[in-house]
N, C-alpha and C positions, 0 to 999 in steps of 0.2 A: 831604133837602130839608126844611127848618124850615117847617111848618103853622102859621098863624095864622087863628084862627076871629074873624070880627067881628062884634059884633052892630049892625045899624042901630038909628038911633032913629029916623027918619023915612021917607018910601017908597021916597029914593034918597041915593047920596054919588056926589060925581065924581072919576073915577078920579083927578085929583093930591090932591086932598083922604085921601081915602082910604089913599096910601102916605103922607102924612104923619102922618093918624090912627096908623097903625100903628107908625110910627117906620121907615120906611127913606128918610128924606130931611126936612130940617128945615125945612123949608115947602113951601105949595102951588105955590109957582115952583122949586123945585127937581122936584118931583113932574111939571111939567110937561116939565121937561127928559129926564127918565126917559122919558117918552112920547115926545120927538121925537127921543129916541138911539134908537128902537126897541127896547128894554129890556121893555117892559110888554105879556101878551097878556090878552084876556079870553075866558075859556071858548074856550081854544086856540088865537083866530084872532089876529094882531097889532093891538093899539088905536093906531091914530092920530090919534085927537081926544082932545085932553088933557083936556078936562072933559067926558067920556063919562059917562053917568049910571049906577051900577052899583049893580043892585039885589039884591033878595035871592035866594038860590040860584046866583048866577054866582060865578065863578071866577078870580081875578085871580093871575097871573105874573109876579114883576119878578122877573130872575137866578134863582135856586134859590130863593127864598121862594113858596112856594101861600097867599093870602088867598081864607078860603073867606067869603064875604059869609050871613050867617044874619040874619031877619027879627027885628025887636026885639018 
């Protein structure tokens, strides 16, 4: 499973923002699509609000990728 550590620059990012930050979708309307195929958990549980505010120390899931959110 491929680890990505990200660091915030501000208190939050929202989950489509965030896999696009990361590079597993090439903007924040594809990022939201990942969210309503049911693709995307946070700290385990399934996210279905596409701009879910994810902060630092949570855990984000899309496919076999882990993005672990670290505080900037």
């Amino acid at each position: 499973m491929p680890n990505i550590e990200f660091t915030l620059e501000g208190e939050y990012v929202e989950v489509n923002q965030l896999l696009k930050l990361v590079g597993l979708c090439d903007s924040g309307g594809a990022g939201k699509m990942l969210v309503a195929d049911g693709l995307v958990k946070v700290d385990r549980q399934l996210e279905t609000r596409k701009t879910a505010k994810i902060r630092a120390g949570q855990v984000v899931l899309c496919g076999d990728v882990r993005i672990e959110v670290k505080a900037g």
